[in-house]
TORKE-50181 format. One record per residue (C-alpha): residue number from 1; x, y, z. Coordinates in steps of 0.5 Angstrom, whole numbers. Each point is the difference from the previous one (the first is absolute). Layout:
N
  nr    c1    c2    c3
 NUM     X     Y     Z
...
end
This chain:
170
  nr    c1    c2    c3
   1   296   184   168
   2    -1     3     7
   3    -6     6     2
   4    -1     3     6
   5    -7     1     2
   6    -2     7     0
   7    -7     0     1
   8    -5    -5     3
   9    -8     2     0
  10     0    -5     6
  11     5     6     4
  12    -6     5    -2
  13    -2     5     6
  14    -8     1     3
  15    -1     7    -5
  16     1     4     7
  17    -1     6    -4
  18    -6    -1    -4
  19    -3    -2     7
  20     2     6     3
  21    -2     5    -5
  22    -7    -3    -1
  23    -1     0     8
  24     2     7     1
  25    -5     2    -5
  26    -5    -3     3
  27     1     2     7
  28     0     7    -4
  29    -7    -1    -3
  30    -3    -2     6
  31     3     7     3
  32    -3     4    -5
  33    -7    -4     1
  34     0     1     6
  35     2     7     0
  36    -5     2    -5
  37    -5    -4     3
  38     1     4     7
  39    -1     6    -4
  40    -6    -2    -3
  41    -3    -1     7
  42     2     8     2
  43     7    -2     4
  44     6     4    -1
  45     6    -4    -2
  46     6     3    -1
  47     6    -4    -4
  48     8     0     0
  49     0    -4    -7
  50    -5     5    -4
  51    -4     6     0
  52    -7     0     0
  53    -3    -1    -7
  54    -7     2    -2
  55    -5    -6     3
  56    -1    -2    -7
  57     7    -2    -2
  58     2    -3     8
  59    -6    -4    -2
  60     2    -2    -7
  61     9    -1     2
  62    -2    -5     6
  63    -4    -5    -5
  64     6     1    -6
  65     6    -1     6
  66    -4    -7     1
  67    -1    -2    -7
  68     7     1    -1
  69     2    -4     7
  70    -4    -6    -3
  71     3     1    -7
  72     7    -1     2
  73    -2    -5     6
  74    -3    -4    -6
  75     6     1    -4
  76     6    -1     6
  77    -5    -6     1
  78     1    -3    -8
  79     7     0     1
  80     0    -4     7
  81    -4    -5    -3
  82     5    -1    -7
  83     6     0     4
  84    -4    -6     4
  85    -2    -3    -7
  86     8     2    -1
  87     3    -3     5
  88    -4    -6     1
  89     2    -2    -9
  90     7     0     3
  91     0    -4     6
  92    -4    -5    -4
  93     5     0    -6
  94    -6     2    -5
  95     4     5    -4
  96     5     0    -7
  97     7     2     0
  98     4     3    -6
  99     6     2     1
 100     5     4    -6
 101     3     7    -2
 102    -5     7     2
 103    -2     2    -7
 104    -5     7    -2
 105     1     2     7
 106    -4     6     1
 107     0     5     6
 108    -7     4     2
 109    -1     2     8
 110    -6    -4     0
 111     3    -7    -2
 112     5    -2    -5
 113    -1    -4    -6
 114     5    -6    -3
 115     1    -6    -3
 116     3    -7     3
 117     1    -4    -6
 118    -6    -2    -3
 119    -5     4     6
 120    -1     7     1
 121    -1     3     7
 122    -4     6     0
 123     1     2     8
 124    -6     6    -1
 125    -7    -5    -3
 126     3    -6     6
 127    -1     3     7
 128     2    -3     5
 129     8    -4     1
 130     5     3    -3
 131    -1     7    -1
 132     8     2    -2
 133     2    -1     8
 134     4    -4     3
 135    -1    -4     6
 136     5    -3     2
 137     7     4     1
 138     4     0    -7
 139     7     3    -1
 140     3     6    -4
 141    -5     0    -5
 142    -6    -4     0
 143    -4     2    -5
 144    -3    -3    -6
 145     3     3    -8
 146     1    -2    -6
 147     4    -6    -1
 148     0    -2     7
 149     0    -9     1
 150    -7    -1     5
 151    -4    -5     1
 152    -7     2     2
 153    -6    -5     4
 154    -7     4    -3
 155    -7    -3    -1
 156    -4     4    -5
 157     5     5     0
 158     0     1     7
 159     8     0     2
 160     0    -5     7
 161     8     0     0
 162     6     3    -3
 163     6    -2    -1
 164     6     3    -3
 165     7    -4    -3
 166     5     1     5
 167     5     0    -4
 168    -3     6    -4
 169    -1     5     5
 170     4     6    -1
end
């Protein structure tokens, strides 16, 4: 049988979304720390982002804004270091393959869940690889159903390659 590759951990992108957002928070909370610590000092400071708020609040938003910028830091950075460990399990050849008909298939907007013979892949408890994307251009349909021929590359339960039967896409 022929498949045609339609995801490989190893074309995975830099998490550019998450950086940025963690970024800008950031720079938001040292804004508002410095906004608020002018106050403290008697300097007026007039901002377009936000009113004045009473000291006490400004004082508690800007520690609140940073924790967050870290949380998300720490959580962007987590999915830096699985999609290395990832990738490194694909270029060494370190994985299982099982290959048959999707069976159970179960959409949820946070990960789906399914069966390939005798495994199952919950998309939603196994960050990092496939997240129910493709990344690599696939034809008119492309998306993983019930009775779909794949051949799947995981290592505990992390998708590194999918690949879908040629002759089964339509």
């Amino acid at each position: 049988m022929h498949y045609r590759l339609v995801y490989d951990v190893l074309n995975d992108s830099f998490p550019w979304f998450g950086a940025a957002f963690s970024s800008g928070l950031l720079l938001f909370a040292i804004s508002h720390i410095w906004k608020t610590a002018g106050r403290l000092r008697g300097k007026t400071t007039t901002s377009l982002y936000i009113p004045s708020l009473p000291v006490v609040v400004e004082g508690a938003l800007g520690p609140i804004l940073l924790l967050l910028a870290a949380l998300s830091g720490l959580y962007t950075y987590e999915g830096l270091v699985r999609r290395t460990q990832l990738q490194e399990w694909s270029r060494n050849g370190q994985y299982e393959v099982t290959e048959g008909l999707i069976t159970g298939y179960e959409f949820r907007k946070a990960g789906s869940r399914f069966r390939v013979g005798n495994v199952t892949f919950d998309l939603l408890n196994h960050p990092g690889g496939f997240t129910n994307r493709f990344n690599i251009p696939a034809d008119e349909g492309g998306s993983l159903r019930n009775g779909l021929q794949v051949r799947l590359a995981y290592r505990d339960r992390a998708i590194l390659r999918v690949e879908i039967a040629a002759d089964t896409e339509r």
